[in-house]
N, C-alpha and C positions, 0 to 999 in steps of 0.2 A: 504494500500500500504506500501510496504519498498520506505522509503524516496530517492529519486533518487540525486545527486548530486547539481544538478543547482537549483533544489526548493531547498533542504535543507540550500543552502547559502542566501536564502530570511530569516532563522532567523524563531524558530519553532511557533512562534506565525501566522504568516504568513501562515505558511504549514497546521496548522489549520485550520485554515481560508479558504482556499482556498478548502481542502479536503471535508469540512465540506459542502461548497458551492458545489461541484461536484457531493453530491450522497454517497461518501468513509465513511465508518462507522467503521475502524479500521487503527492505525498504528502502525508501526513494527515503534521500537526503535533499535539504536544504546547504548543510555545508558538512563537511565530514573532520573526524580528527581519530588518531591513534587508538584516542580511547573509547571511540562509539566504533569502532569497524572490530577490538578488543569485545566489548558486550555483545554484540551481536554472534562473532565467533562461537561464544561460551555459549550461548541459547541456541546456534544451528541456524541462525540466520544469514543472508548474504546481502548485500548492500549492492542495490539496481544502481539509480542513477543517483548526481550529483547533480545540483543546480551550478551552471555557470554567473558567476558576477562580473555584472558590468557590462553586460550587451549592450545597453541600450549607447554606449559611448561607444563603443563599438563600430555602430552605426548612426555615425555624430557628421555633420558636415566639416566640425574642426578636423583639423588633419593631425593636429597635437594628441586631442582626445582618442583619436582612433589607435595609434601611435600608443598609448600608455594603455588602452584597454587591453590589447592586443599582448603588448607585454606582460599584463596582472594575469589574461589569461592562460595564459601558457606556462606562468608561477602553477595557476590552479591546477593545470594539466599535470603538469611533473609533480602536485602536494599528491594527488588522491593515488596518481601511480606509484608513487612510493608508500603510501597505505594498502595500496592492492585490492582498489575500487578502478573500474577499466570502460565507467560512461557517463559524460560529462551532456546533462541536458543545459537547452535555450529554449526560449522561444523571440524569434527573431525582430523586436519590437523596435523601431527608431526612436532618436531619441527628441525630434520632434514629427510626432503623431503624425503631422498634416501634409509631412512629405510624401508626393508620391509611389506607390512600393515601385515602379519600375526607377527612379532616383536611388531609392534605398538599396535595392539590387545593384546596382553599382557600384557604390560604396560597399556593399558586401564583395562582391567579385574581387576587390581592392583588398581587401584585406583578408577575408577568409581562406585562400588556398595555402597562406604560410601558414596558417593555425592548425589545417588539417594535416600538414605536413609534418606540425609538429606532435601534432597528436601519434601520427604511427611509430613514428621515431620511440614514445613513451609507450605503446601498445593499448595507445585510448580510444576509444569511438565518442561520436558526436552525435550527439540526436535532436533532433529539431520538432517542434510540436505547431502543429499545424492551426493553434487560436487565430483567430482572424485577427485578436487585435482590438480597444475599445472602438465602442461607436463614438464618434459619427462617422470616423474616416478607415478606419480598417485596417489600418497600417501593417501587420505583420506582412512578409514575407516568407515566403515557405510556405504556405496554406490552401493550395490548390493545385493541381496536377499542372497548371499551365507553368506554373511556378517551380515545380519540383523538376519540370523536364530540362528550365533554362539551364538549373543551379547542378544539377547531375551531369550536365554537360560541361558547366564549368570546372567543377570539384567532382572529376570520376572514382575518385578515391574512395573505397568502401567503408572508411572509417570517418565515412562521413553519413549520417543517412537518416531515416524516419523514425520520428514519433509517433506511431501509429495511434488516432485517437479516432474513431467512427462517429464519436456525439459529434463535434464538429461538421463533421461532413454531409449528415444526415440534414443539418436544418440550412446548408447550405445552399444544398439541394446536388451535391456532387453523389454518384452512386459510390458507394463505401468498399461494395465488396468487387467490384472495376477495380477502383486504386488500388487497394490492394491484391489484383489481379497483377498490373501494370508494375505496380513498385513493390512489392512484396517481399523481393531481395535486396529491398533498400532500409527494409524495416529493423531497425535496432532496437527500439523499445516500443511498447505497448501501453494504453492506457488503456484501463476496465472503465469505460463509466457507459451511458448511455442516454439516448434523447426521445421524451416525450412530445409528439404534434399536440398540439393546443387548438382545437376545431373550434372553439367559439372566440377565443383571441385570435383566431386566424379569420374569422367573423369582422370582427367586431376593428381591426385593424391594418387587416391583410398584414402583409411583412417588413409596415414600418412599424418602428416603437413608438408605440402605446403613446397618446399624449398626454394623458394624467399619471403613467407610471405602471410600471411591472408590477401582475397579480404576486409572482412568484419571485426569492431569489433567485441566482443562476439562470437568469431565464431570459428570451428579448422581445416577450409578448406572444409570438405564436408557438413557440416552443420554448424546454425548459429541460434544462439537464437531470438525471437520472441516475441510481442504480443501476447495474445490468442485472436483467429481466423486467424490471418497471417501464421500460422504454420500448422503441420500434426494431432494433438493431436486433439480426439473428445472433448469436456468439455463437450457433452451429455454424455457421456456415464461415462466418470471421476464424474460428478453428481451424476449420477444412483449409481456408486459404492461406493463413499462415504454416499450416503444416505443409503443403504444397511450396511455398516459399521457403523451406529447410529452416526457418522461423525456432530459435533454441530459445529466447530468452523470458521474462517474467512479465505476466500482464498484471498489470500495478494498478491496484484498485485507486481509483482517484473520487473522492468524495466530493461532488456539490452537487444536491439534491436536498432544497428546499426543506424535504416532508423529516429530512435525519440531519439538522442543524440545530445550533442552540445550546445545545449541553453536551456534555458527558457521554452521558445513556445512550440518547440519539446516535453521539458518534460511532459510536460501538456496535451500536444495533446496523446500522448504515451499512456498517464495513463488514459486520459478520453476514448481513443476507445477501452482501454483494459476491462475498465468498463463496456462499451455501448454492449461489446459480453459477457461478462462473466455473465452480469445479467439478460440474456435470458435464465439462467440456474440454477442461484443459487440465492434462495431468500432469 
């Protein structure tokens, strides 16, 4: 799982503990160190991915900022590979919103083929998650197959590749289990989550946002993130096609879903029955 809010404020030892007692055999870190990749060993757990810092300079129009992200990242790259965690996630957000992603792709082209490069050198992969990005303007790059075909062209290198996430793609309106037809050998990591159609906000708004405001969190009016089984997404069939893609790695339950937020309890419960469906399919 990615660490959800309210367990993570129980303090990582705890989160542990708790994971380890549920069945969960991988987490997604925010940042890693000696001693959490240590606890994790001792409970039989394995450490998915790591969040990268500092993207969003990264993809900065300064050329100083790009310059210095670029070097912090490739610190991070060589910290986790020297702990012996081996996938540093992004999600490719500029660091102002309003640029447009084909701008931002550029400046990514600029500077991301030494990172990957550096990455193999360390024995790291890179995985990118395909969020569109806040509204109004959408910014991310990397989030749609027209986008995955430029950047694979650019950076062929395998140790670079996909965050596999189908909630996004569903209410995008891109077919899920295509991309993952398509790029399926570009898939490094996996998110469990999944998307609900909203047929009376889809009424009541078509597919802009709401102008008095979203019924739901995690949500942008006509749809709204999910559980996997509470949503539209087969995970039969996302199985099939990752198993078809020689697909080895962990599908990492990721929590936003309105109905298991708030506490505690909720979170837990969230995560356990996202478990309880997901490993009728993936063993």
């Amino acid at each position: 799982m990615r660490i959800p809010g309210q367990l993570a404020a129980q303090g990582f030892p705890h989160t542990v503990q708790w994971a380890a007692k549920v069945g969960l055999e991988v987490l997604d870190v925010g940042a890693l160190t000696p001693e959490m990749k240590q606890l994790c060993d001792g409970s039989g757990l394995q450490i998915g991915s790591v969040d990268a810092r500092g993207v969003k300079e990264l993809l900065s129009k300064d050329d100083r900022k790009r310059e210095e992200a670029s070097i912090a990242i490739k610190r991070q790259i060589d910290e986790i590979a020297s702990i012996g965690a081996s996938l540093l996630f992004m999600c490719l957000v500029s660091e102002d919103l309003s640029m447009p992603r084909r701008e931002t792709f550029e400046l990514w082209k600029d500077t991301f083929p030494e990172l990957v490069k550096h990455a193999e050198q360390r024995g790291v992969y890179i995985a990118i998650e395909g969020w569109p990005g806040p509204a109004p303007y959408y910014p991310t790059i990397g989030c749609t197959p027209e986008m995955w075909r430029a950047m694979f062209e650019a950076v062929p290198s395998r140790h670079f590749g996909l965050n596999y996430d189908p909630s996004h793609l569903v209410w995008l309106g891109i077919d899920y289990l295509r991309a993952l037809s398509e790029f399926g050998d570009r898939v490094n990591h996996c998110h469990g989550k999944d998307t609900q159609m909203l047929a009376e906000e889809r009424f009541a708004s078509g597919i802009l946002s709401p102008t008095f405001g979203v019924k739901y969190s995690y949500s942008g009016g006509f749809w709204r993130y999910t559980i996997p089984g509470d949503g539209v997404i087969r995970w039969d069939q996302v199985a099939e096609g990752l198993d078809r893609a020689g697909y080895k790695g962990a599908i990492c339950i990721e929590l936003e879903d309105h109905h298991f937020k708030g506490s505690l309890e909720k979170e837990q419960l969230g995560i356990q029955k996202a478990y309880e469906h997901l490993v009728r399919y993936f063993r």
